[in-house]
VEXDREN-2710 file (C-alpha; in Angstrom, 1 decimal):
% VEXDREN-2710
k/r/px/py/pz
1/UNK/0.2/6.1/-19.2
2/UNK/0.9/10.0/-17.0
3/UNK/4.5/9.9/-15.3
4/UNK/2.6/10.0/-12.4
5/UNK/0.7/6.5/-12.6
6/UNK/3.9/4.8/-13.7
7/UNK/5.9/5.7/-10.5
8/UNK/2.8/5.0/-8.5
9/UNK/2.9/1.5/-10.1
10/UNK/6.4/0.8/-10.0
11/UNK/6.4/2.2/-6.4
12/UNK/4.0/-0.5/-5.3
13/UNK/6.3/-3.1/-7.5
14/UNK/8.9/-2.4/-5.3
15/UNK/7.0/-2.9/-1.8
16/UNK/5.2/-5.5/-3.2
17/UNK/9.0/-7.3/-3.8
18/UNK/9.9/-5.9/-0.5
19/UNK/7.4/-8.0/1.6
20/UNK/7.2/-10.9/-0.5
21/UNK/11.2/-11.5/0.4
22/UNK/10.9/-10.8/3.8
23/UNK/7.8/-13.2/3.9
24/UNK/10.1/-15.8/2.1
25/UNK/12.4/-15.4/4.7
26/UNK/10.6/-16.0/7.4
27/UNK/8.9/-18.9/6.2
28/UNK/6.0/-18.7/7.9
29/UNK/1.9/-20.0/7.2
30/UNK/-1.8/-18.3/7.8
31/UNK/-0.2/-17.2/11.0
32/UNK/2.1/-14.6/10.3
33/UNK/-0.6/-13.6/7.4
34/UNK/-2.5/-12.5/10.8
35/UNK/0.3/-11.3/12.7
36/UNK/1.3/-8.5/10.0
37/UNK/-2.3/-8.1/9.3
38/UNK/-2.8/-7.1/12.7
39/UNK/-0.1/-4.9/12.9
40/UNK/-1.1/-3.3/9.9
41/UNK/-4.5/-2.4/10.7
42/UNK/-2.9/-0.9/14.1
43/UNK/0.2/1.0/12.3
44/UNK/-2.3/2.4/9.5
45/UNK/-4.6/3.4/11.9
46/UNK/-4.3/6.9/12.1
47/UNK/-3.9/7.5/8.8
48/UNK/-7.3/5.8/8.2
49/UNK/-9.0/8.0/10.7
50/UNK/-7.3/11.3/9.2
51/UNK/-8.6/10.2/5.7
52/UNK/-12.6/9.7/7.4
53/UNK/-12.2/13.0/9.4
54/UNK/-10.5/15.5/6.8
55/UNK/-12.0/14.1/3.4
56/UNK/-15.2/13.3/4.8
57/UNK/-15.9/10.2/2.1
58/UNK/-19.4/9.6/1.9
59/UNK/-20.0/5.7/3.3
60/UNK/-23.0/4.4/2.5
61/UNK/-24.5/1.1/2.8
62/UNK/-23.2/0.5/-1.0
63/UNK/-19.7/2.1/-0.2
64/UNK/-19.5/-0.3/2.9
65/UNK/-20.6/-3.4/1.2
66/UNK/-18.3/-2.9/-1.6
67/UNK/-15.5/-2.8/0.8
68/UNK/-16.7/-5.7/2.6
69/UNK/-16.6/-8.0/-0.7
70/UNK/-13.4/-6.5/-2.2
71/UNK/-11.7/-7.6/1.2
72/UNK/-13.5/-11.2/1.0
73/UNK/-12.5/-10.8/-2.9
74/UNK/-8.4/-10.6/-1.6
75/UNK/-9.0/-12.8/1.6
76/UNK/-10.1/-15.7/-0.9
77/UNK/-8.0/-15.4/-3.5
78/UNK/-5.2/-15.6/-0.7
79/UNK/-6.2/-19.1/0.6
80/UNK/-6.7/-20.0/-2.8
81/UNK/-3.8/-19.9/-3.5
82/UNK/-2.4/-21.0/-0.4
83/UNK/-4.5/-24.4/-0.9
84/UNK/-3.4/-24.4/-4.4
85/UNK/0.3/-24.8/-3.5
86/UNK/-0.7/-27.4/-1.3
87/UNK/-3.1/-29.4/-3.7
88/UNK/-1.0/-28.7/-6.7
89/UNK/2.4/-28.0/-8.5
90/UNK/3.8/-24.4/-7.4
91/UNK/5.6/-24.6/-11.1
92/UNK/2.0/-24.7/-12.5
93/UNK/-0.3/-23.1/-10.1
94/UNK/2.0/-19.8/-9.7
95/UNK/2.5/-18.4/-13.6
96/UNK/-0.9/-19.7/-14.5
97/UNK/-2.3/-17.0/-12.4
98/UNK/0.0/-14.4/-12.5
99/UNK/-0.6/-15.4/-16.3
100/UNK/-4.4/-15.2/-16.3
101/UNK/-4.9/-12.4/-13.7
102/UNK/-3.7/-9.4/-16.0
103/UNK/-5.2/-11.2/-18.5
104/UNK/-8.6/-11.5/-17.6
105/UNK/-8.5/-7.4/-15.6
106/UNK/-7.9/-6.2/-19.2
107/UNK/-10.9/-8.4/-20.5
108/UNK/-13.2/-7.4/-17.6
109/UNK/-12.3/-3.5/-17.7
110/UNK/-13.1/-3.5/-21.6
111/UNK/-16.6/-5.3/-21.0
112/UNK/-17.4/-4.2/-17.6
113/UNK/-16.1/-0.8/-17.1
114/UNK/-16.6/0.0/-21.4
115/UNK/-12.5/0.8/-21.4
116/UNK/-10.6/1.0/-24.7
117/UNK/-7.8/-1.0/-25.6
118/UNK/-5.0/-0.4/-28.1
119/UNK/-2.7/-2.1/-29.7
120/UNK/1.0/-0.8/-28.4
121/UNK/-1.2/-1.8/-24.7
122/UNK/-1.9/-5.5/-26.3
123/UNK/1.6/-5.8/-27.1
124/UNK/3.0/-4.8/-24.0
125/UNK/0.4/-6.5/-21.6
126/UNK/1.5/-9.4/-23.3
127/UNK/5.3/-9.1/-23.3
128/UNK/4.8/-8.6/-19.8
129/UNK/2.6/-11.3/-19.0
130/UNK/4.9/-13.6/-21.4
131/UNK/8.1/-12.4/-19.5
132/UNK/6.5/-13.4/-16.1
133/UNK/5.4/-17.1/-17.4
134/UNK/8.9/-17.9/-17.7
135/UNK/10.6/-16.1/-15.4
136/UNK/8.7/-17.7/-12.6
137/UNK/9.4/-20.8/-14.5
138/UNK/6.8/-22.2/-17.1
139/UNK/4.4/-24.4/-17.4
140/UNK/6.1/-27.5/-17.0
141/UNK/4.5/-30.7/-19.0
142/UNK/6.5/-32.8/-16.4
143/UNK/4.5/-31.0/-13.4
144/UNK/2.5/-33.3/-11.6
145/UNK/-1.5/-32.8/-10.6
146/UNK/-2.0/-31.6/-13.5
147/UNK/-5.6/-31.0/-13.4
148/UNK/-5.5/-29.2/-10.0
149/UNK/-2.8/-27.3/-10.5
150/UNK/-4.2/-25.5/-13.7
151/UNK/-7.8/-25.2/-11.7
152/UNK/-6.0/-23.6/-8.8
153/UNK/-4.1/-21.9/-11.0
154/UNK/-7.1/-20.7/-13.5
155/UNK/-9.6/-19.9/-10.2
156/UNK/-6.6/-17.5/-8.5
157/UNK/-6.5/-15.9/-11.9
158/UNK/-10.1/-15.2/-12.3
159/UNK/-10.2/-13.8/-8.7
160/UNK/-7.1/-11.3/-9.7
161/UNK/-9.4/-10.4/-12.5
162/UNK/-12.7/-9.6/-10.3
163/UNK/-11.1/-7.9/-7.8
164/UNK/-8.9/-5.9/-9.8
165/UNK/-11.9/-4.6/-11.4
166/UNK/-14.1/-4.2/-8.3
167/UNK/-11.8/-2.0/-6.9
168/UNK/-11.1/-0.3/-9.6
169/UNK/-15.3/0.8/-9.6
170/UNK/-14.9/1.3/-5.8
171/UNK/-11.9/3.6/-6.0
172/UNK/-13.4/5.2/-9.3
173/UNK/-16.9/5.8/-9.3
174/UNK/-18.0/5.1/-5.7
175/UNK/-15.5/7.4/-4.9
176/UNK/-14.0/5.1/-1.7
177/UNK/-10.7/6.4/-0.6
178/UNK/-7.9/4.0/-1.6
179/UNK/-6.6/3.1/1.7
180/UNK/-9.4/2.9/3.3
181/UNK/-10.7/0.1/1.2
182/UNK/-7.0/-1.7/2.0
183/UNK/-8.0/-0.9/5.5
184/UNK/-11.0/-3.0/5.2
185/UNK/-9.2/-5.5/3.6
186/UNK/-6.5/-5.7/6.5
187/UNK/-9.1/-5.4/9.5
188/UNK/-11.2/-8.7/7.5
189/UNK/-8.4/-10.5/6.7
190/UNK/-6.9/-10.0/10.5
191/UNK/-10.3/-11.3/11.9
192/UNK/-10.9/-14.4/9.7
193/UNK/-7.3/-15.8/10.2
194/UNK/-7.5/-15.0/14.5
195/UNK/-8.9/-18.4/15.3
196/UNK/-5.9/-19.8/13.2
197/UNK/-3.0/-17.7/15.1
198/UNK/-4.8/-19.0/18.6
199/UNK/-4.2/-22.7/17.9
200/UNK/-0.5/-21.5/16.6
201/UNK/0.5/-18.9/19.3
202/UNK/3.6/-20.9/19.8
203/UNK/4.6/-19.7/16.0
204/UNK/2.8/-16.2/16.1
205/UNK/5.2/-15.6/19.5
206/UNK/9.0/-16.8/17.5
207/UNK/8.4/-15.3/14.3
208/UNK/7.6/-11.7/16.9
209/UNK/10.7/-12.4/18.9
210/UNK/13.0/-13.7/15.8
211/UNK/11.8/-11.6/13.2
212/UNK/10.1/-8.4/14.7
213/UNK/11.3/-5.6/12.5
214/UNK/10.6/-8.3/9.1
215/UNK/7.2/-8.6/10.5
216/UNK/7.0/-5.0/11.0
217/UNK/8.7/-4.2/7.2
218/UNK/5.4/-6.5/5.9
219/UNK/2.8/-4.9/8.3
220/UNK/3.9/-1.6/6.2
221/UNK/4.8/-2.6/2.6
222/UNK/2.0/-4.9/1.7
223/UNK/-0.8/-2.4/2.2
224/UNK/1.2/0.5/0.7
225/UNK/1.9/-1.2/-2.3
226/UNK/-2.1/-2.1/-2.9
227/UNK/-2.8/1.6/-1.7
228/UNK/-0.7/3.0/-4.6
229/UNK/-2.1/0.9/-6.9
230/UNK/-5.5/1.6/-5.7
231/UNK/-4.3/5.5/-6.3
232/UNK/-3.1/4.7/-9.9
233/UNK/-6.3/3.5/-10.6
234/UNK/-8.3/6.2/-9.5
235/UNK/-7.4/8.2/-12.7
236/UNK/-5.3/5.2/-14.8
237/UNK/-7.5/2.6/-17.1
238/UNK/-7.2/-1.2/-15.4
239/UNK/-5.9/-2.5/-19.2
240/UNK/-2.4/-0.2/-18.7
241/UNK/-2.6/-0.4/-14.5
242/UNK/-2.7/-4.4/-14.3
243/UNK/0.1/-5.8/-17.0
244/UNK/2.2/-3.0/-15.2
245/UNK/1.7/-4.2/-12.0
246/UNK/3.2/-7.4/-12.8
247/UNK/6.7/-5.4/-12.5
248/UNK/6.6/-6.6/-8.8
249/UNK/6.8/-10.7/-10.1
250/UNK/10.4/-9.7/-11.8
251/UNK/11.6/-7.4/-8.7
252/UNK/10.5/-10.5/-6.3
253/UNK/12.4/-13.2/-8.7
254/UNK/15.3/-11.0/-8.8
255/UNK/15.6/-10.3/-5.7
256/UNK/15.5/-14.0/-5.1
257/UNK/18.3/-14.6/-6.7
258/UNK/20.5/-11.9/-5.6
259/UNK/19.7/-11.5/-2.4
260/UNK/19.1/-15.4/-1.6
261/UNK/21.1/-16.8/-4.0
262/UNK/18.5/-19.2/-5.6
263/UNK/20.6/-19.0/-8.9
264/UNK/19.4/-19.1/-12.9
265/UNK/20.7/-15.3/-12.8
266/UNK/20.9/-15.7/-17.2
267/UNK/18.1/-17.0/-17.9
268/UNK/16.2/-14.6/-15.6
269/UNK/17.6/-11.5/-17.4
270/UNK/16.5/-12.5/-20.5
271/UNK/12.9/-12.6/-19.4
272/UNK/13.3/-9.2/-17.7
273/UNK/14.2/-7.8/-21.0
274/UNK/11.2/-9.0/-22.3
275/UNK/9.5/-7.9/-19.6
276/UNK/11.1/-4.3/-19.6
277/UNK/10.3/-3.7/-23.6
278/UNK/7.0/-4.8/-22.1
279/UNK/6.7/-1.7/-19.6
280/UNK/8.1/0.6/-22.1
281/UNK/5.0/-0.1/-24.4
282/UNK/2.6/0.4/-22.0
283/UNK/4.7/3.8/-20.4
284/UNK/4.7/5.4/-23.5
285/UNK/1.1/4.6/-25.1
END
């Protein structure tokens, strides 16, 4: 893995932690998922329009309808999992798909996109996936619902998988720019949640006046850390880019309890360390 990919990748760990806390602070549903949305596709605006006037990315029928299903492909797997945390066990549902989302990118990149594997990357994929299990606490055999949970938890996993490797193809070999495929994503995502945020403009109005410069820190840090992933990919195999970007998961937890105090401060470091040797496989294969 090039210097360059691993800061792109860690980069996008830390925004991805960024806005994750911030969302966990404000504590909010599908509306403020529109309300930053939103504001994202406004904020990233011109940058989107430089991209289609100064690189001139050829946008083709195929082009556009890969964009279109890579945003569907991120719009589902978001209230899939949003419905899985309501029909199941968070302490099931959550580590069983950051568990099988690395997981099943690596398998689809080695039979889809005909990428090579090795064993220092096996090793560290799984220290890393291993480390993130446990840190985000197990699979608990006390957990009720069980059966939903692990389908919730399995079908968010195999949507990590496809659309880590769709947009890997987009980004590679159809050429799309990176953030103007997280563009698309936004501007879908922003239009398929609007008739949610008008039967809850009571909560899309506090969480603007209580928490506007939150709201404004996720409108910018959850595209960017997709678009740098997107970049890492462009020239970085899926089997080194997706265990890697699993960093985010132990920047989020530890933030978590540092910042808000949720405790288990021991245990957690233990599983970081795992999860470090992890990165240090993959960063120097």
């Amino acid at each position: 893995m090039t210097p360059l990919a691993l800061a792109l990748v860690l980069a996008a760990a830390v925004c991805h932690a960024t806005w994750n806390v911030l969302v966990k602070r404000i504590n909010g549903g599908p509306e403020l998922v529109w309300l930053f949305s939103l504001i994202s596709a406004v904020l990233y605006l011109p940058v989107a329009a430089w991209v289609l006037v100064v690189q001139r990315p050829v946008l083709g029928p195929r082009e556009i309808a890969f964009c279109i299903v890579s945003a569907a492909l991120h719009l589902g797997y978001f209230l899939l999992l949003q419905r899985g945390y309501r029909k199941g066990d968070l302490s099931l549902v959550y580590p069983t798909a950051r568990a099988t989302g690395p997981l099943l990118s690596v398998a689809f990149a080695v039979l889809v996109l005909g990428e090579r594997i090795t064993l220092p990357v096996i090793l560290g994929g799984t220290a890393i996936v291993t480390g993130v299990i446990f840190l985000t606490g197990g699979f608990k055999r006390s957990a009720g619902k069980l059966t939903n949970s692990l389908l919730f938890g399995l079908s968010a996993g195999l949507v990590i998988g496809v659309y880590t490797v769709w947009d890997a193809y987009t980004v590679t070999a159809l050429l799309v720019p990176p953030l103007l495929l997280e563009y698309t994503s936004n501007l879908l995502r922003a239009t398929a949640l609007a008739p949610i945020a008008l039967t809850r403009r009571e909560q899309v109005a506090r969480h603007w006046r209580d928490h506007r410069l939150a709201v404004i820190g996720i409108a910018i840090f959850n595209p960017l850390a997709y678009i740098l992933v997107l970049f890492a990919l462009v020239f970085t195999p899926v089997v080194y880019v997706a265990p890697m970007r699993e960093v985010s998961v132990l920047l989020t937890v530890m933030a978590g309890t540092l910042l808000l105090g949720e405790g288990d401060f021991k245990r957690r470091m233990g599983w970081a360390g795992l999860i470090l040797a992890g990165m240090t496989l993959l960063s120097v294969s």
